[in-house]
Backbone as ProteinMPNN parsed JSONL, in Angstrom:
{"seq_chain_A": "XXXXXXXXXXXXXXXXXXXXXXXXXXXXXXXXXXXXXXXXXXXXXXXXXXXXXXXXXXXXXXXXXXXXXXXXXXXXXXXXXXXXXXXXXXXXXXXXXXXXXXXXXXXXXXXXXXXXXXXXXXXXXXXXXXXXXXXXXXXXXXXXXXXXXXXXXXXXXXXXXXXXXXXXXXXXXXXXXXXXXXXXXXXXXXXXXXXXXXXXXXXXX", "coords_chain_A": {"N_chain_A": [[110.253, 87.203, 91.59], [108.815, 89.444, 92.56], [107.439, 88.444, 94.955], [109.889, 88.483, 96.387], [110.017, 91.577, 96.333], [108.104, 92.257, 97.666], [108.487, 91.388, 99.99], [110.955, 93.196, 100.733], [109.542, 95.459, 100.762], [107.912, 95.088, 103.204], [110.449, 94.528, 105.224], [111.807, 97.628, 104.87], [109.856, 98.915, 105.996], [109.302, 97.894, 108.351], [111.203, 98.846, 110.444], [111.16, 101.396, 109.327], [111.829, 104.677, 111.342], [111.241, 107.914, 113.092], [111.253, 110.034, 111.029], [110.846, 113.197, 109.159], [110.954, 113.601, 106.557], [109.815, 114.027, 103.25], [109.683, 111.855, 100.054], [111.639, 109.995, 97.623], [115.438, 108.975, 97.779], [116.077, 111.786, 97.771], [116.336, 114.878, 99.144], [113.72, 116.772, 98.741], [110.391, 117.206, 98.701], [107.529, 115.574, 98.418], [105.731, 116.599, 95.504], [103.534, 116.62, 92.487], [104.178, 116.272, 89.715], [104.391, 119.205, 87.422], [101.942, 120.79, 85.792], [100.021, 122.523, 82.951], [99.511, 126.094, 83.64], [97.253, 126.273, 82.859], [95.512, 123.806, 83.521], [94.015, 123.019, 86.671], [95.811, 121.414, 89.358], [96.818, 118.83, 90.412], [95.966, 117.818, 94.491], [97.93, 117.177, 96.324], [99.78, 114.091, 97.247], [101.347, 112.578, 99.556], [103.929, 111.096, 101.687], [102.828, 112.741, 104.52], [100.081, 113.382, 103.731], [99.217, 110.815, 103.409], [100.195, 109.719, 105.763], [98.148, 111.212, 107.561], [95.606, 110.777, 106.625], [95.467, 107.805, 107.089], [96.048, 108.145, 110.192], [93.504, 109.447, 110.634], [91.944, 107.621, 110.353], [91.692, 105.643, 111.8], [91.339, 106.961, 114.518], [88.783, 107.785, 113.885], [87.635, 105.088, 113.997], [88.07, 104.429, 116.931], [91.011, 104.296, 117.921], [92.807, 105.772, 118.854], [95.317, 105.405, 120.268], [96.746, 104.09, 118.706], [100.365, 103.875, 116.793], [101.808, 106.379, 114.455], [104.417, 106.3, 111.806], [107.239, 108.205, 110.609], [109.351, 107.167, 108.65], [113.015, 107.056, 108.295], [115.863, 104.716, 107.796], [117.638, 102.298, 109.819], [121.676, 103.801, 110.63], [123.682, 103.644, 107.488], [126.276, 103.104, 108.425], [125.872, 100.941, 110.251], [125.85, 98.57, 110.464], [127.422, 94.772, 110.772], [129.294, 93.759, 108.607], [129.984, 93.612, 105.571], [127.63, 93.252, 103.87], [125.412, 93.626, 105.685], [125.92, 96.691, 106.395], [125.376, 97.291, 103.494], [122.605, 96.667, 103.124], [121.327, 98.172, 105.13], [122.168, 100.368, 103.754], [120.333, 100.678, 101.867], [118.2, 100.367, 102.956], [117.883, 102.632, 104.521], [117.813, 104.182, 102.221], [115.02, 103.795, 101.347], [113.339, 104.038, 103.013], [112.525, 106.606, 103.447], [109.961, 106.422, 102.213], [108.002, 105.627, 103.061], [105.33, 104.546, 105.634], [104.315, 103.297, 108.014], [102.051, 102.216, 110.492], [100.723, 100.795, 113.852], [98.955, 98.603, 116.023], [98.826, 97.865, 119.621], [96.864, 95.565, 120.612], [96.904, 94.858, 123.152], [97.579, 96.734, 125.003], [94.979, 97.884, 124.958], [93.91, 96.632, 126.193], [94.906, 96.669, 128.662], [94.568, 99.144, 129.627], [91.493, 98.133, 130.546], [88.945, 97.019, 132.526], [89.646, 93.375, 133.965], [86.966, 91.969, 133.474], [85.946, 93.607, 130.973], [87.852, 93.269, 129.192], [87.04, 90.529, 129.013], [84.92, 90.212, 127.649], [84.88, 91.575, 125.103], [86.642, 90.299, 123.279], [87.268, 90.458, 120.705], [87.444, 93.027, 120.04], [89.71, 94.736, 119.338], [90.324, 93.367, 116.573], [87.854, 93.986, 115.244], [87.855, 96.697, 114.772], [90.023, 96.853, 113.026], [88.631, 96.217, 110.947], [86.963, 98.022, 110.667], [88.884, 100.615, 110.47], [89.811, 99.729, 107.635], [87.105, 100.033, 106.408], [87.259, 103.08, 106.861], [89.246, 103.832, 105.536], [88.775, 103.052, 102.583], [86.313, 104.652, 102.194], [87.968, 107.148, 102.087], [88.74, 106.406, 99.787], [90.871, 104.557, 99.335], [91.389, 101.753, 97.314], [90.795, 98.214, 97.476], [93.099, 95.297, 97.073], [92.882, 92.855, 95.287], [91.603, 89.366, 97.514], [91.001, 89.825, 100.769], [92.745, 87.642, 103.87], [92.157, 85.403, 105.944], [93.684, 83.588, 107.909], [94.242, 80.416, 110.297], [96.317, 80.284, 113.131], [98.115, 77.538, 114.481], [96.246, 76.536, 117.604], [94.773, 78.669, 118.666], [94.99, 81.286, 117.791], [94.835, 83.138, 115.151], [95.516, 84.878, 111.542], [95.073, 88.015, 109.754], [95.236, 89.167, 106.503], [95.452, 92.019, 104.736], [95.027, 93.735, 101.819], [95.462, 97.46, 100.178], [95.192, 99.874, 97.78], [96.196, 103.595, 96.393], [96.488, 106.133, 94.909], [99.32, 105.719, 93.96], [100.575, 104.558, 96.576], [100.499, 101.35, 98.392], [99.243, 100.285, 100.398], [99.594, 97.455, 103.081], [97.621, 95.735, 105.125], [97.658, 93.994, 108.527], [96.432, 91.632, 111.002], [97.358, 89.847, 113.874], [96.419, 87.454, 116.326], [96.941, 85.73, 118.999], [95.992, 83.832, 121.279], [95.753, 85.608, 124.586], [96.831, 87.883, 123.393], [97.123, 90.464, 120.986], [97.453, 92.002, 117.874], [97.612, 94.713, 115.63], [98.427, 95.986, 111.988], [99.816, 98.358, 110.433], [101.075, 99.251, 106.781], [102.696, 101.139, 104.181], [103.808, 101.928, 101.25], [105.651, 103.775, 98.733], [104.927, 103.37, 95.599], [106.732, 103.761, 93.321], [109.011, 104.083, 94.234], [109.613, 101.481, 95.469], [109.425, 100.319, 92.98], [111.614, 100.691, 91.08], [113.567, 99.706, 92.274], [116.706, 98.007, 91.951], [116.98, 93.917, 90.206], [118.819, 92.76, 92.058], [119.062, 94.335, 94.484], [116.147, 94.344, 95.438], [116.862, 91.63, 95.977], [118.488, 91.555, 97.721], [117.547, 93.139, 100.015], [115.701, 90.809, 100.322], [116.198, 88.874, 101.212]], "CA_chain_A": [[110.865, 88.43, 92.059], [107.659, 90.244, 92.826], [107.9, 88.119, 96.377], [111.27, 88.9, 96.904], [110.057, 93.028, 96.555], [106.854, 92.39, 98.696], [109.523, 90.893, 101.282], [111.474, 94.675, 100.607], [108.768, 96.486, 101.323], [107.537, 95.413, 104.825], [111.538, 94.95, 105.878], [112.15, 98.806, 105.232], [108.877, 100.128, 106.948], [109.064, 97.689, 109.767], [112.731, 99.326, 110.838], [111.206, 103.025, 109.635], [111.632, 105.735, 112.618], [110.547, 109.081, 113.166], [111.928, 111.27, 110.407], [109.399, 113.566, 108.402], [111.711, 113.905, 105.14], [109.542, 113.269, 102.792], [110.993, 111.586, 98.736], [112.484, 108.687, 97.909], [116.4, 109.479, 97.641], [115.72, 113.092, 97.527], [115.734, 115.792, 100.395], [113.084, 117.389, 98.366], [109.22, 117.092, 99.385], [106.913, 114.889, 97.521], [104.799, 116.799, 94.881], [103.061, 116.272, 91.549], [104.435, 116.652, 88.093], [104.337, 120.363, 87.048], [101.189, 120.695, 84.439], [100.16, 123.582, 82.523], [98.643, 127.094, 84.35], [95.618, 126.074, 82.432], [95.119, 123.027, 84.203], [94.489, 122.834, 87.723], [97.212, 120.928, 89.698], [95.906, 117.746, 91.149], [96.025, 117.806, 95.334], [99.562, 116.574, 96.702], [99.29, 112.767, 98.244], [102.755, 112.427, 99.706], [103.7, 111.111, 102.953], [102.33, 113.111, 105.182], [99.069, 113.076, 103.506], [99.082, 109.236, 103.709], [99.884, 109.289, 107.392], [97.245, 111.818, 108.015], [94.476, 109.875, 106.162], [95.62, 106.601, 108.336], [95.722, 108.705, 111.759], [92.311, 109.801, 111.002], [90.803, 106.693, 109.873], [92.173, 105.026, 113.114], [91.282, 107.594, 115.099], [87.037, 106.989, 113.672], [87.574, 103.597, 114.278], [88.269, 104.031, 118.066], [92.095, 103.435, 118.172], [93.721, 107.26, 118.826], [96.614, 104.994, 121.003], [97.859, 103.743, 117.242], [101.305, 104.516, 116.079], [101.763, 105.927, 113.153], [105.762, 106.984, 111.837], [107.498, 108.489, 109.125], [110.479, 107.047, 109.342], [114.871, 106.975, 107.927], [116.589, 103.497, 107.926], [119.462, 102.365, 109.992], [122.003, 104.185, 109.701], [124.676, 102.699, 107.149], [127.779, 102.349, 109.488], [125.63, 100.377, 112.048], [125.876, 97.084, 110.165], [128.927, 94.521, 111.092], [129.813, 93.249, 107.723], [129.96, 94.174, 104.283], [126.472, 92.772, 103.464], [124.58, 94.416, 106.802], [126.015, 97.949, 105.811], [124.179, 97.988, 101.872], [121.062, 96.635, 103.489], [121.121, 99.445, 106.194], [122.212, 101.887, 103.281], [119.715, 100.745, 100.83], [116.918, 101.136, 103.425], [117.507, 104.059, 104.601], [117.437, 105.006, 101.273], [114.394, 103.324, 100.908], [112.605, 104.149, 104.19], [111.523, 107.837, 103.361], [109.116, 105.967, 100.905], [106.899, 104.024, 103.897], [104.741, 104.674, 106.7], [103.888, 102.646, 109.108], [101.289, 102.326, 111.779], [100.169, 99.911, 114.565], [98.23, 99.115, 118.057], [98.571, 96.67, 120.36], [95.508, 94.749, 121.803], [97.562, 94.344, 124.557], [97.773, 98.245, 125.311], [93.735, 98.368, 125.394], [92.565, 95.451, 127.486], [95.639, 96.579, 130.182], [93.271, 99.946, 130.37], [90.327, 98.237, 130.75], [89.118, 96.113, 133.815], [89.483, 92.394, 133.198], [85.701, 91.77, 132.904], [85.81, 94.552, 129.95], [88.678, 92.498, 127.933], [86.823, 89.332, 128.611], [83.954, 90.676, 127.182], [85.287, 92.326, 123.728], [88.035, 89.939, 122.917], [87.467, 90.768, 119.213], [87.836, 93.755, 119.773], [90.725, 95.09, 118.12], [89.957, 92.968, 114.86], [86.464, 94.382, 114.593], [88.632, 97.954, 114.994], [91.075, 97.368, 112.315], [88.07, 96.262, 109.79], [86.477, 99.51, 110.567], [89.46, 101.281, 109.962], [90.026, 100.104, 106.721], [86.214, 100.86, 105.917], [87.644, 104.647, 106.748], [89.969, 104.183, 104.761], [87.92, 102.673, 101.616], [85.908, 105.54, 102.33], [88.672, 107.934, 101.508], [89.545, 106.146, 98.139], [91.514, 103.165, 99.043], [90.881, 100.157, 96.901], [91.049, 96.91, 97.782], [93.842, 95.194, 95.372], [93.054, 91.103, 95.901], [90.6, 89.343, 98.622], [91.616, 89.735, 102.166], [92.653, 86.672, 103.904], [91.987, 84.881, 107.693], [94.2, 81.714, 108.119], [94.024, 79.85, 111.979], [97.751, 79.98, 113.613], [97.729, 76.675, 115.779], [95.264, 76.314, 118.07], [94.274, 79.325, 119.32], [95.637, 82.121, 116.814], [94.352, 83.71, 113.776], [96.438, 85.507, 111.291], [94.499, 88.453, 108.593], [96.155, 90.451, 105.798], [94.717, 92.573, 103.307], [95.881, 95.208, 100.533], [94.39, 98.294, 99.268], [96.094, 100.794, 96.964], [95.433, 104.635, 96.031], [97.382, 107.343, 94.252], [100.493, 105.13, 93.856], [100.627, 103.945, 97.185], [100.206, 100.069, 98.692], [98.938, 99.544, 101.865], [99.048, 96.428, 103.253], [97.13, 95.597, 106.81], [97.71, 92.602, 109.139], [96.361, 91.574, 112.39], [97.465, 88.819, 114.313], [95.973, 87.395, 117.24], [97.313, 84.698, 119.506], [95.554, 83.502, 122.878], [94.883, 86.805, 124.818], [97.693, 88.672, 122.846], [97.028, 90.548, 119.653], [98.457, 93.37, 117.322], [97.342, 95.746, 113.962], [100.097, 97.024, 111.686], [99.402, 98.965, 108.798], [102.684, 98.982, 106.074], [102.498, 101.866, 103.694], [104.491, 101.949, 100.819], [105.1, 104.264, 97.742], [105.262, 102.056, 94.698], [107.495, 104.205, 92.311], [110.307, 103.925, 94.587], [110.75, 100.003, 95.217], [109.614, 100.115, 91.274], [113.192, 101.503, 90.893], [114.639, 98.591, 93.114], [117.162, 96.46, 90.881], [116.838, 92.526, 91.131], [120.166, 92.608, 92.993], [119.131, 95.217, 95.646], [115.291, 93.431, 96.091], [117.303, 89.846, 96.579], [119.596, 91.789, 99.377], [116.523, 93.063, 101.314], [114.416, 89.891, 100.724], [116.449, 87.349, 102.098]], "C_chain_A": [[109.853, 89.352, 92.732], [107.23, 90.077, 94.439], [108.644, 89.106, 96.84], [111.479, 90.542, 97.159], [108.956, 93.353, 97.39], [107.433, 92.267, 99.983], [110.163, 92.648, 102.092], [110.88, 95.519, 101.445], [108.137, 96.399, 102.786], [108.744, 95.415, 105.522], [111.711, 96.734, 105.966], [111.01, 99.1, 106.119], [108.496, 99.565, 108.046], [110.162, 98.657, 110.299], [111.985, 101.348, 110.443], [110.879, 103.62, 110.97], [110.771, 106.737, 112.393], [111.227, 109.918, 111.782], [110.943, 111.724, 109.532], [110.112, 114.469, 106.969], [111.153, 113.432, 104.169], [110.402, 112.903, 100.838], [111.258, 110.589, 98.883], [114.278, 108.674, 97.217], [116.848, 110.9, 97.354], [115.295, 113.491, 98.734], [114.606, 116.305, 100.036], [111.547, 117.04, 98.599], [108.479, 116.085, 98.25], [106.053, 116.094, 96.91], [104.293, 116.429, 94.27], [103.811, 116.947, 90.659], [103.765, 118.135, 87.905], [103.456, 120.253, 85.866], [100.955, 122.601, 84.316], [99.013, 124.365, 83.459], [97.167, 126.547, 83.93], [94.59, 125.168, 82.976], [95.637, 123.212, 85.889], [95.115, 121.499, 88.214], [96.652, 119.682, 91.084], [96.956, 117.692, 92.87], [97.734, 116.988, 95.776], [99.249, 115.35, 96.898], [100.542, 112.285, 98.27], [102.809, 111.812, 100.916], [102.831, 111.673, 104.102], [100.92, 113.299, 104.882], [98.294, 111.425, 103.479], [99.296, 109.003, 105.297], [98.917, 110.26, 107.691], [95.961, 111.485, 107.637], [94.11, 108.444, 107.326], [94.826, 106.669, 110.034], [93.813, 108.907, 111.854], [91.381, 108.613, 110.892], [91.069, 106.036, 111.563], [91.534, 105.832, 113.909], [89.383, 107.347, 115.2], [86.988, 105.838, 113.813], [87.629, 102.947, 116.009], [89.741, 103.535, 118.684], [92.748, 104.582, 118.111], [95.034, 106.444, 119.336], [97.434, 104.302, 119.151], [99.119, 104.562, 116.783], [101.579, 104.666, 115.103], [103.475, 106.792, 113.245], [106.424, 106.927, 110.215], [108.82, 108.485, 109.445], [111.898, 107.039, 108.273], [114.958, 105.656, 108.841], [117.199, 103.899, 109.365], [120.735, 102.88, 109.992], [123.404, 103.062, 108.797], [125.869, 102.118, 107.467], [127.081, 101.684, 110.583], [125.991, 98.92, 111.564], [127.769, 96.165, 110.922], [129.801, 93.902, 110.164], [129.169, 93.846, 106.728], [128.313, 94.425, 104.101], [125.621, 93.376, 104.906], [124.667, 96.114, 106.36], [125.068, 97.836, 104.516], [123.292, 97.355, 102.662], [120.654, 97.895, 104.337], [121.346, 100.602, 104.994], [121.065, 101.855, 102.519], [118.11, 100.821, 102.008], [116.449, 101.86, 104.453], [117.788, 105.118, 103.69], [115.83, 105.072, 100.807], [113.057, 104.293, 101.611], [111.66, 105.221, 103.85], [109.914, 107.407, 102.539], [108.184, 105.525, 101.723], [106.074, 105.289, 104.561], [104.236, 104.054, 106.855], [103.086, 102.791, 110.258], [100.711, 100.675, 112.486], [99.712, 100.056, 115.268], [98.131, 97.695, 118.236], [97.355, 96.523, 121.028], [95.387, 95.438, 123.02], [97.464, 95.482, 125.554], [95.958, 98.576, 125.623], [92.988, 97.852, 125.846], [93.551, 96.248, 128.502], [94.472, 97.925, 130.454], [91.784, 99.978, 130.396], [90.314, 97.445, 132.06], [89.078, 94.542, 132.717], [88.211, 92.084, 132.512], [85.515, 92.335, 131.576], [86.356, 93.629, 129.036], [87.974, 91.475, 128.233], [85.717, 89.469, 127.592], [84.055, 91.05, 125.228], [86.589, 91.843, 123.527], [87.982, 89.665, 121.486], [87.328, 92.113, 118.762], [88.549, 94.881, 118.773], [90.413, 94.35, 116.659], [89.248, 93.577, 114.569], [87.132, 96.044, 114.485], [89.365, 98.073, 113.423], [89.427, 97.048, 110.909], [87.603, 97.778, 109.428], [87.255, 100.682, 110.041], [89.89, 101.443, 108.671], [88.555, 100.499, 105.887], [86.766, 102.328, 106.045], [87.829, 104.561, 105.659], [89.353, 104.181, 102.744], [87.015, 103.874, 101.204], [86.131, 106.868, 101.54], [88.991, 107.755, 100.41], [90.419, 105.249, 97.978], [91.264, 102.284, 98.612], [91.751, 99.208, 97.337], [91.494, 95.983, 96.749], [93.675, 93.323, 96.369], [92.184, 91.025, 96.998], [91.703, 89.428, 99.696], [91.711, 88.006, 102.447], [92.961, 86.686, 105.291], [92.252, 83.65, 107.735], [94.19, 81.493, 109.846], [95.646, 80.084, 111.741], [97.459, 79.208, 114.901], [96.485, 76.943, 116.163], [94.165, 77.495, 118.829], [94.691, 80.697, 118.813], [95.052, 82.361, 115.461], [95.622, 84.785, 113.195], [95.803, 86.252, 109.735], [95.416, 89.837, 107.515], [94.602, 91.313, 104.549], [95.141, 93.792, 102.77], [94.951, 96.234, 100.076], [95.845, 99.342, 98.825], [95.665, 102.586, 96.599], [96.776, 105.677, 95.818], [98.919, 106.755, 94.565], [101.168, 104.791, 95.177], [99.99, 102.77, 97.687], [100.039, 100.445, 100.006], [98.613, 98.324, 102.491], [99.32, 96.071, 104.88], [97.242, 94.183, 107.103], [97.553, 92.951, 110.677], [96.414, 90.089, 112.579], [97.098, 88.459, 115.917], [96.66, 85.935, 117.75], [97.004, 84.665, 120.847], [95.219, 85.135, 123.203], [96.039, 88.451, 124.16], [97.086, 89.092, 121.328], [97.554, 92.404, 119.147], [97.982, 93.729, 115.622], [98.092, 96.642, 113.704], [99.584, 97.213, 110.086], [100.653, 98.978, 108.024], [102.46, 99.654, 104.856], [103.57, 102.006, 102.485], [104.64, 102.938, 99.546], [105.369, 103.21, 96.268], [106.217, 102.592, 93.746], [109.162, 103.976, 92.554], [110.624, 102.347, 94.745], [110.191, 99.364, 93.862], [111.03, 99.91, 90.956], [113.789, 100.278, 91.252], [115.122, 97.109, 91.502], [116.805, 94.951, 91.447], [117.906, 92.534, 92.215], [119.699, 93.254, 94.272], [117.045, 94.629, 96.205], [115.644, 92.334, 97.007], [117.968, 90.523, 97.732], [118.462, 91.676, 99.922], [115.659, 91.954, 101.346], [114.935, 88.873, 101.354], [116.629, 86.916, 103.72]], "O_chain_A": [[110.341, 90.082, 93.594], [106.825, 91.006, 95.138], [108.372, 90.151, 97.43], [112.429, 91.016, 97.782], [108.779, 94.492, 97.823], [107.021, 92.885, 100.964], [110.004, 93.126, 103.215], [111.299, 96.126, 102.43], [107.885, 97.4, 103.456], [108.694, 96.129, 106.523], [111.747, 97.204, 107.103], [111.357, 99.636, 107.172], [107.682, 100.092, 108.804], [109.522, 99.612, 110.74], [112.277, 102.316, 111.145], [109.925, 103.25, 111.654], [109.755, 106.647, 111.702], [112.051, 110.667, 112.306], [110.152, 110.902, 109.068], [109.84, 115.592, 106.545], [111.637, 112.361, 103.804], [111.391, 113.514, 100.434], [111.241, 110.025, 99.977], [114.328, 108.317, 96.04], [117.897, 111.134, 96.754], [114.382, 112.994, 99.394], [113.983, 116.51, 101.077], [111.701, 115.833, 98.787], [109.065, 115.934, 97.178], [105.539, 116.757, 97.811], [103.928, 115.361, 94.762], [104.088, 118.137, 90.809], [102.586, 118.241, 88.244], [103.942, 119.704, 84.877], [101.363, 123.529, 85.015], [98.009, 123.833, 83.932], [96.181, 126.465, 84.662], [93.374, 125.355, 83.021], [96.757, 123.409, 86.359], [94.953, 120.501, 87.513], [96.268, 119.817, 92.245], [98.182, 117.582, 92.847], [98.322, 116.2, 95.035], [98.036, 115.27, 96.705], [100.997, 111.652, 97.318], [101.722, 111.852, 101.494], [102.061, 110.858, 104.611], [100.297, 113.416, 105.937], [97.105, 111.109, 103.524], [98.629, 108.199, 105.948], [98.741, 109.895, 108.853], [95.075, 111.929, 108.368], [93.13, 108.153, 108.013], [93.971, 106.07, 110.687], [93.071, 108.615, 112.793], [90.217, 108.635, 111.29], [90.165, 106.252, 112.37], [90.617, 105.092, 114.263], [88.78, 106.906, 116.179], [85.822, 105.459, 113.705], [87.416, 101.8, 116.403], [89.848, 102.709, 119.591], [93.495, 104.581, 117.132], [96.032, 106.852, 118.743], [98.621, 104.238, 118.833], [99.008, 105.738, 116.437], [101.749, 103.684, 114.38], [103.838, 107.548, 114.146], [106.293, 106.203, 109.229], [109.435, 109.282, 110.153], [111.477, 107.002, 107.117], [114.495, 105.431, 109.959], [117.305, 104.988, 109.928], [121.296, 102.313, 109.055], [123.924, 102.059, 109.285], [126.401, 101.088, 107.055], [127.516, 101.762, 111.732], [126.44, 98.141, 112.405], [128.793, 96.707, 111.338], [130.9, 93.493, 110.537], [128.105, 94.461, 106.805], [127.797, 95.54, 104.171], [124.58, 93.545, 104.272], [123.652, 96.733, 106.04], [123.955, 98.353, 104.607], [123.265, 98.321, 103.423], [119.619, 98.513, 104.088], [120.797, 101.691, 105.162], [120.566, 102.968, 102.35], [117.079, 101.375, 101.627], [115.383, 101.906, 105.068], [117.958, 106.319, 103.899], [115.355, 105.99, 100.139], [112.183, 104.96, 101.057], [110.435, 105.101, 103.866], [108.963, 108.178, 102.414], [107.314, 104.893, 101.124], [106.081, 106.481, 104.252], [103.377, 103.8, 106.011], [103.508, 103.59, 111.094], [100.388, 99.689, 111.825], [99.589, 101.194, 115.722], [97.685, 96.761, 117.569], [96.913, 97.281, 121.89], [94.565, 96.115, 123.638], [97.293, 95.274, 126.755], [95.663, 99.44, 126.449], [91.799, 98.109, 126.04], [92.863, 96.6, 129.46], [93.613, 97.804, 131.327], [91.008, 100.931, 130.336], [91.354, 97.188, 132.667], [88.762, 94.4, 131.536], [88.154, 91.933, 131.291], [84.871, 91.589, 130.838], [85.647, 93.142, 128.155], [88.23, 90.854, 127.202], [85.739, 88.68, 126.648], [83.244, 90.691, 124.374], [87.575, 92.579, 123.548], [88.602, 88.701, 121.036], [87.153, 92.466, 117.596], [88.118, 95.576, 117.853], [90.294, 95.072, 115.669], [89.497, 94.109, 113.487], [86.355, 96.622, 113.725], [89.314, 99.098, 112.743], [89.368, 97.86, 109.985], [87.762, 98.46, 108.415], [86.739, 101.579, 109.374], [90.275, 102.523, 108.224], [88.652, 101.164, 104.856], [86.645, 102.867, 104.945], [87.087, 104.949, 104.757], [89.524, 105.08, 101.921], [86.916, 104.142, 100.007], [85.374, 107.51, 100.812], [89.526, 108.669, 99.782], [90.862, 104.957, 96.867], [90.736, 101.526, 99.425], [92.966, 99.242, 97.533], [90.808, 95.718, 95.761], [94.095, 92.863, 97.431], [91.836, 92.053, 97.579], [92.905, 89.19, 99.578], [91.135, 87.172, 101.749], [93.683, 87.5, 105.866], [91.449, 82.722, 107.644], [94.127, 82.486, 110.571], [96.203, 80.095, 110.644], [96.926, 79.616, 115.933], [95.648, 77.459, 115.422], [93.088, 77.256, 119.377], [94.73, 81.447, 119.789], [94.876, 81.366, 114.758], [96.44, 85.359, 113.915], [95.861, 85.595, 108.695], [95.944, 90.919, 107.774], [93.513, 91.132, 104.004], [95.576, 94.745, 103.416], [93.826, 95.971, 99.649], [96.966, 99.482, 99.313], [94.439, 102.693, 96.579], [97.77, 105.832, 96.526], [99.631, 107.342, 95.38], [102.391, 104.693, 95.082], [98.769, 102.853, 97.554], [100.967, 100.985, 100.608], [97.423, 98.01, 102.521], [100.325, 96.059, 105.592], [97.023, 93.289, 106.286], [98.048, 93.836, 111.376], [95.848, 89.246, 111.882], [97.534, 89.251, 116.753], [96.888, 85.071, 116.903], [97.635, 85.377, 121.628], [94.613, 85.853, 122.407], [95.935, 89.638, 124.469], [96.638, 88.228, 120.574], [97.84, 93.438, 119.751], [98.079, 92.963, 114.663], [98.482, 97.618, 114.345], [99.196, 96.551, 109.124], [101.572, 98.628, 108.765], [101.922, 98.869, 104.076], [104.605, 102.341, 103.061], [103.512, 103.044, 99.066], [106.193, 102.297, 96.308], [106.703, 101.638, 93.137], [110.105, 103.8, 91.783], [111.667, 101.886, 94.281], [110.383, 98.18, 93.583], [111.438, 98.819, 90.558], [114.582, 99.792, 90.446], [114.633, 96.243, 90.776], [116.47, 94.683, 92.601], [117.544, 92.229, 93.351], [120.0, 92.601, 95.272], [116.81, 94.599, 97.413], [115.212, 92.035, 98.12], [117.946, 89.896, 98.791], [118.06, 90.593, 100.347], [114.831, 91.923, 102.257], [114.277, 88.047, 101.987], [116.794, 85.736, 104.029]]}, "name": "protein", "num_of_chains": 1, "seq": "XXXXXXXXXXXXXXXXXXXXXXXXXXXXXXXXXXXXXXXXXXXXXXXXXXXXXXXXXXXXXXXXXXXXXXXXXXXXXXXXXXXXXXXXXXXXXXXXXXXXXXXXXXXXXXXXXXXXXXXXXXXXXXXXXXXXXXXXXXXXXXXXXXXXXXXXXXXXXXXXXXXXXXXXXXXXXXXXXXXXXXXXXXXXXXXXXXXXXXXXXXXXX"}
């Protein structure tokens, strides 16, 4: 089952948009647990503090063209059958919970001259490592080794996880011939905690 909610979690936050609501089934903002006056009140780390950590690490890494988005599902009348509607409702219930960021290669050889992209066609990889040094930096640990499998003959394909104040992040870049792409996948963990088996198995299949 633990698949089947890893599956969950990059379906909703590939599909998240723009919306900056943050919560997970709740209009209400992300905070911290209410402690006593006596104790001070540990820093927020909500959405928007998770995409603003990202942006910046990206940003020291050489990659300002990266998208990052705080995004709302689907909405739930777009589906065309029973079973399309609860997936669309359940993640854009889900969605407020993500953020997402990427950058295409593809987007920073077209503004270079060719000679430039022939030159630095590892580019972008050596970019996204850097970025998650930022990020490491800031307090992200690294949950499990990273991993670099070949795709065919001319393709590589790297993931890797880090975690921090109850969010998952998990990075992948894939490269194929002179095409390639880095997508960050942000998740909070309390909310697809919550997720019954029934409503994992919808979104994982």
């Amino acid at each position: 089952m633990r698949t089947t909610r890893t599956k969950a979690r990059w379906l909703v936050t590939a599909v998240a948009g723009a919306a900056f609501s943050a919560g997970c089934g709740s209009t209400a903002p992300f905070t911290p647990a209410a402690v006593s006056s006596a104790t001070a009140s540990p820093a927020p780390f909500g959405r928007q503090e998770v995409q603003a950590e990202l942006e910046a690490a990206a940003v020291a890494a050489g990659i300002p063209e990266g998208l990052t988005e705080l995004g709302s599902g689907p909405s739930p009348e777009s589906g065309e059958t029973e079973k399309e509607r609860k997936v669309a409702a359940l993640m854009a219930r889900l969605s407020p919970c993500t953020v997402s960021w990427r950058h295409d290669g593809a987007d920073a050889a077209s503004s270079e001259s060719e000679s430039e992209s022939e030159l630095n066609p590892d580019q972008p990889r050596q970019q996204l490592d850097v970025l998650l040094s930022n990020l490491a930096a800031r307090g992200w640990k690294k949950s499990g080794a990273a991993k670099e499998v070949p795709v065919g003959d001319h393709g590589t394909y790297f993931m890797a996880t880090y975690k921090k104040q109850g969010w998952t992040l998990n990075a992948r870049h894939s490269t194929l011939s002179a095409w390639n792409q880095s997508t960050a996948m942000v998740t909070e963990d309390a909310c697809f905690d919550r997720l019954t088996d029934e409503e994992a198995a919808l979104l994982g299949d």
